[in-house]
N, C-alpha and C positions, 0 to 999 in steps of 0.2 A: 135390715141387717145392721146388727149394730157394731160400729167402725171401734168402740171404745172397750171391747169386751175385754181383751188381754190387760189395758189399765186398769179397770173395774178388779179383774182378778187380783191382780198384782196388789192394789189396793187391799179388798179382803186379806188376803196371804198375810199384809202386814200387821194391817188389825189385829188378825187372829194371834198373830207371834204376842202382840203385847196382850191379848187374855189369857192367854196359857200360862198358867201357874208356874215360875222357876224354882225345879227341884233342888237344882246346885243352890240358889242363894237360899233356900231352909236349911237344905247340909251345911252352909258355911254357918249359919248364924246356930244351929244345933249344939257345931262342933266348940264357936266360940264359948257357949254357955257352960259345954260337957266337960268334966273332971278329969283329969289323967294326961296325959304324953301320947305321942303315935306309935305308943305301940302299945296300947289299949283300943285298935283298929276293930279289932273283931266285937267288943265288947261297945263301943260306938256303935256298929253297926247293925247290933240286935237291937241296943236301944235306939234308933233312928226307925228301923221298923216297927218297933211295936208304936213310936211317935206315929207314925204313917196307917196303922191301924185307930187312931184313935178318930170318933167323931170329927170332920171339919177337914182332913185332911185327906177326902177321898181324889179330890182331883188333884192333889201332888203324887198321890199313888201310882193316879193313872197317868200322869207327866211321866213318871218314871219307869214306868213299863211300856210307855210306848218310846221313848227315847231307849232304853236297852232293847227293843226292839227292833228299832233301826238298825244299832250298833251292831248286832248280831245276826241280821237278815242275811247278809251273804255269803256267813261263815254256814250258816246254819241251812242255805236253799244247799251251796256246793254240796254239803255232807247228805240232804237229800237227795240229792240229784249230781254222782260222782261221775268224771269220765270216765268214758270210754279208754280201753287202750287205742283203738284208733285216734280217739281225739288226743291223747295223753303224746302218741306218735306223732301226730301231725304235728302238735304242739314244740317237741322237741325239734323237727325239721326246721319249724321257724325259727325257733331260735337260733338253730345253727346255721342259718341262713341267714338272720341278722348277724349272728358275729363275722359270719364269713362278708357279709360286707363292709361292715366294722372297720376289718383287719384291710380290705380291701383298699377302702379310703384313708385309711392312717396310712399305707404303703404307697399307694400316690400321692400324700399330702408330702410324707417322708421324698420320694422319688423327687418331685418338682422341688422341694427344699435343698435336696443336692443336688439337684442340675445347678444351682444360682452359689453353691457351699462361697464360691469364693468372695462373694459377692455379701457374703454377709457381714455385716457390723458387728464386729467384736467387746470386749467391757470397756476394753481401752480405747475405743473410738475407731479403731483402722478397720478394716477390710479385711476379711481370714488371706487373702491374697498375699496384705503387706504383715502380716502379722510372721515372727521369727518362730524357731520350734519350740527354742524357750516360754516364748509367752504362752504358745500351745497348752505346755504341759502345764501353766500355772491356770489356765484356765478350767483343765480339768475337763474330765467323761471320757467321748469319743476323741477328745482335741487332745488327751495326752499320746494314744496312739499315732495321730498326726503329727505331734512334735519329736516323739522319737523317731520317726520316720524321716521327719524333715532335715532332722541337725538342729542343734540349738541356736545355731549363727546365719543361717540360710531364711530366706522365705518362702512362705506356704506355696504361693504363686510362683517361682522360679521353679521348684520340683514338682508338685503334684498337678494334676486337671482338678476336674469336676469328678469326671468319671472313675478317679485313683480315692479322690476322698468317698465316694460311695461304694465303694467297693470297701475301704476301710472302714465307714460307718455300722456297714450290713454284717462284716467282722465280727 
């Protein structure tokens, strides 16, 4: 049993990459030599084929048809092989069962973020707690609702909970 088999491959695999013929660097060195601006595209690209038809350039051909083949293998199985409306269904359930989690955990993340509202660090360095209504509303979003709420002279923490600013939040 040979222990070194996946190196060995891996090995080959690399090899192989540096024999394969690179069709991009002929297109680039094609394009340097070719006449015109990019928008002489289509006219490149006749002459770049018939380059690719010439004697000497059968294995840049075939680089390039097995690389557009790759590119297009999964667009091209799907359109062979299209769902099902069952699967097209189920598909949709998931997804709608991913957002519903989604929404799920942004709304606990949101919840536990105001259980602590008061507790949070504000731009000015204080605590939403010691923070005035005024400064509320320079802060802007949900906190200008909080400062009309509050008074402009009062603090966050003398009038509201946790639970009055989540409830203003969800507002």
């Amino acid at each position: 049993m040979n222990t070194n088999a996946p190196q060995q491959e891996q090995e080959r695999t690399v090899a192989r990459r540096f024999e394969i013929p690179r069709p991009l660097g002929l297109l680039i060195s094609f394009l340097r030599d070719a006449k015109g601006t990019a928008a002489d595209e289509r006219r490149h690209i006749r002459d770049f084929i018939k380059l690719l038809d010439e004697p000497g350039y059968e294995e840049f051909r075939n680089a390039i048809i097995d690389e557009w083949a790759r590119i297009k293998y999964s667009t091209a199985y799907q359109a062979a092989h299209p769902p099902t409306m069952s699967e097209l269904k189920s598909r949709q359930q998931q997804r709608k069962r991913a957002s519903a989690n989604e929404r799920k955990t942004i709304d606990d993340l949101k919840s536990r973020l105001l259980s602590r509202a008061l507790t949070l660090i504000m731009p000015n360095g204080k605590t939403l707690a010691k923070c005035t209504g005024a400064q509320c509303i320079e802060f802007g979003g949900w906190l200008i609702k909080v400062g009309e709420r509050v008074g402009p002279h009062r603090l966050v923490g003398d009038v509201l909970t946790n639970k009055d600013l989540a409830r203003i939040a969800t507002q």
